[in-house]
GUTIKE-801054 format. One line per 10 residues: number of its first residue (from 1); for each residue y, z, x of C-alpha. Coordinates in nm, 3 decimals. Example, Ala and Ser with C-alpha at 12.3 -4.5 7.8 and 13.67 -1.06 7.14 Angstrom:
BEGIN
1 = -0.450,0.780,1.230  -0.106,0.714,1.367;
This chain:
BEGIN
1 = -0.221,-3.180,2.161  -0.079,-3.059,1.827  -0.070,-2.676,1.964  0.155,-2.812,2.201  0.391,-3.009,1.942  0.387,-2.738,1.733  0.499,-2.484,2.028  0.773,-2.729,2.135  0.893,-2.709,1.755  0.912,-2.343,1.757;
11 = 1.118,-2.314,2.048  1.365,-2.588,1.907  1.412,-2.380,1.627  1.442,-2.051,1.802  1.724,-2.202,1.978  1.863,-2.364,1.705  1.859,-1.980,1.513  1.988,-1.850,1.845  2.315,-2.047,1.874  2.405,-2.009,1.519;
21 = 2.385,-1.609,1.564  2.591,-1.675,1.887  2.826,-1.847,1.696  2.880,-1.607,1.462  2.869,-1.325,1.622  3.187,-1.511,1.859  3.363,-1.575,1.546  3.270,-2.031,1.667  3.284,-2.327,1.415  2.899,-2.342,1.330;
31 = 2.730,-2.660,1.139  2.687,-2.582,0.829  2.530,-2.779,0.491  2.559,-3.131,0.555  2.709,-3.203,0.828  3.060,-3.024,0.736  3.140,-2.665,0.916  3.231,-2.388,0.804  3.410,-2.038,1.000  3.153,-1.735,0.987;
41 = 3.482,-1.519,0.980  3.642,-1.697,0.652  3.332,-1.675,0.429  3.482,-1.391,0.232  3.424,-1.469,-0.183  3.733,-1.386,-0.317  3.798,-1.439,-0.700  4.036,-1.665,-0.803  4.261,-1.733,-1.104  4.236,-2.115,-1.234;
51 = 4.610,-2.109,-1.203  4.635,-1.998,-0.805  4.654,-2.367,-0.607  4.573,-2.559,-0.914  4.772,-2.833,-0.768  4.664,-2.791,-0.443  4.294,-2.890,-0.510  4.381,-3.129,-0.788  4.636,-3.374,-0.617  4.785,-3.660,-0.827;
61 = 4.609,-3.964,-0.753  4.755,-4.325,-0.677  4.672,-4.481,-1.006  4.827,-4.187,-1.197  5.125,-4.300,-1.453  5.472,-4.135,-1.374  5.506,-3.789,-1.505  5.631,-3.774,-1.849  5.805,-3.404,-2.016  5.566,-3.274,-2.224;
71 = 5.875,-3.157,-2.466  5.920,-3.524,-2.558  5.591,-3.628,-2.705  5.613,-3.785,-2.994  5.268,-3.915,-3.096  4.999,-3.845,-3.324  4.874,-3.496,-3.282  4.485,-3.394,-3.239  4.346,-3.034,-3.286  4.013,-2.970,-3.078;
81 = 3.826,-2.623,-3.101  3.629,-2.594,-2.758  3.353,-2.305,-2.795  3.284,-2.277,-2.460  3.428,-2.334,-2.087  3.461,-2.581,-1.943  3.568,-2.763,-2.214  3.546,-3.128,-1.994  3.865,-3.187,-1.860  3.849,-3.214,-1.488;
91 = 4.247,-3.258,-1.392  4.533,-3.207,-1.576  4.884,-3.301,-1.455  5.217,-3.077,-1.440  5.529,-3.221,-1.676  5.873,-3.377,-1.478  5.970,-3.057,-1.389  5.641,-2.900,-1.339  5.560,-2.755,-1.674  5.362,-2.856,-1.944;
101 = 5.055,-2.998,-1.880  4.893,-3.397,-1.978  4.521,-3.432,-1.963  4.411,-3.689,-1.634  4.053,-3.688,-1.599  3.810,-3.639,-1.870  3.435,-3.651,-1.792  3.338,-3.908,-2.009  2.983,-3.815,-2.088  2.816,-3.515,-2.281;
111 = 2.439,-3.510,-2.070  2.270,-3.289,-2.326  2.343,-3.142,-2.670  2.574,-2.804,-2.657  2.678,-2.927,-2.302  3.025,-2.733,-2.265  3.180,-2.998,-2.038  3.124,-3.274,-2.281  3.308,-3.151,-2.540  3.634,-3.293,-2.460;
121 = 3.455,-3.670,-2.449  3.254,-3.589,-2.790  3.597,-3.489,-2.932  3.761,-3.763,-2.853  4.043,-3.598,-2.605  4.208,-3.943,-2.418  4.381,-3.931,-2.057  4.747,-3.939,-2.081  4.740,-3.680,-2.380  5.023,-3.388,-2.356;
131 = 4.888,-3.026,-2.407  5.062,-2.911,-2.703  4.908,-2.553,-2.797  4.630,-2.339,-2.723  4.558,-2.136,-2.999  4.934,-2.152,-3.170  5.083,-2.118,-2.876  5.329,-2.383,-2.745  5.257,-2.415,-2.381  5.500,-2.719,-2.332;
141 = 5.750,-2.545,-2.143  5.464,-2.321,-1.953  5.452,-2.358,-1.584  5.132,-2.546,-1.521  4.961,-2.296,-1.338  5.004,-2.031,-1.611  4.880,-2.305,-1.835  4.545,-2.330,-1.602  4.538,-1.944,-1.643  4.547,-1.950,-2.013;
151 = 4.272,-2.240,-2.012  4.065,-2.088,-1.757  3.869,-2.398,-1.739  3.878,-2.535,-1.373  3.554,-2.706,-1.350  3.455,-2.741,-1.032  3.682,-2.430,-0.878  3.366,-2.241,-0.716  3.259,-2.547,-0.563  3.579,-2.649,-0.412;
161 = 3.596,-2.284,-0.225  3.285,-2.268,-0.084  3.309,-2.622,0.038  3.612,-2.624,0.233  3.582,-2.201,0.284  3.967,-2.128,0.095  4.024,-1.872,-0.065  4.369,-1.875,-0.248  4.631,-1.580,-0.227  4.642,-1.398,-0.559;
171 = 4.942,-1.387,-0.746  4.929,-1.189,-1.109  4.835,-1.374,-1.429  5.097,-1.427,-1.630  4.949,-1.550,-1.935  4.580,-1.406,-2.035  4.289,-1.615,-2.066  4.275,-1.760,-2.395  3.956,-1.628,-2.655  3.681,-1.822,-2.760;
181 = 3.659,-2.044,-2.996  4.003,-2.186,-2.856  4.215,-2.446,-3.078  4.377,-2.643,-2.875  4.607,-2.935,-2.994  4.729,-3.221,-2.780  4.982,-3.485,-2.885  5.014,-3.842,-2.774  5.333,-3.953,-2.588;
């Protein structure tokens, strides 16, 4: 009886292994990791800048505040060296006119000592805080996305692609990735 189970096993998976080759060898939707699908012919790994579809994959949310210009904060200002990406910000948001940038989403944990992405939290960086400079540059009037390129600290970016299988069209860098250790200084509104 269990040479017979096991038989009937190996032929489900033979067919299972069959159909996915058929798939992609015709180019067809196959299941992929849990449930979601992917398309065999849009698997290509293409590098992306942080800057490319920032927005895109980082949509406001409906508890957001309005969008404030970055030019007009007026608050208390806090300098925070970050020694390694990603420094722990998950979202930031664009100014009124798209430039600028205001911290969103910080996660608000550090899970071990040195860990990079709780370095914003152990600093002390709050949501709602306007990016002033990174490393004595003003980026307030910065387009976001060159902003993102100067951070280079997307989280969560490699994940995002190989989840939904996007790869973003390249446009140049227009500002170069900021060095290590970076100063950056926010400023409340």
């Amino acid at each position: 009886m269990p040479r017979r189970t096991s038989s009937v096993l190996l032929l489900g998976l033979v067919a299972v292994a069959a159909l996915a080759l058929l798939g992609s060898l015709l180019d067809v939707s196959v299941p992929a990791f849990a449930g979601s699908f992917r398309s065999p012919g849009r698997t290509s790994h293409v590098l992306r800048h942080a800057g490319a579809g920032y927005l895109a994959r980082h949509l406001p949310k409906d508890d957001d505040p309005p969008l404030v210009s970055p030019v007009a904060a007026a608050g208390a200002t806090h300098e925070v060296e970050f020694k390694k990406r990603p420094t722990g910000i998950f979202r930031y948001s664009p100014g009124k006119d798209g430039t600028g940038a205001v911290a969103m989403d910080i996660i608000q944990k550090s899970r071990y000592p040195g860990d990079p992405t709780g370095q914003a939290f152990i600093a002390g960086v709050q949501e709602g805080w306007v990016l002033r400079s990174v490393n004595g540059q003003d980026v307030t009037g910065m387009p976001l996305e060159d902003i993102m390129d100067l951070l280079d600290d997307e989280v969560f970016m490699g994940m995002h692609q190989a989840l939904t299988g996007t790869a973003a069209k390249q446009k140049a860098n227009v500002a170069e990735k900021a060095t290590l250790p970076m100063k950056v200084v926010f400023q409340e509104m």
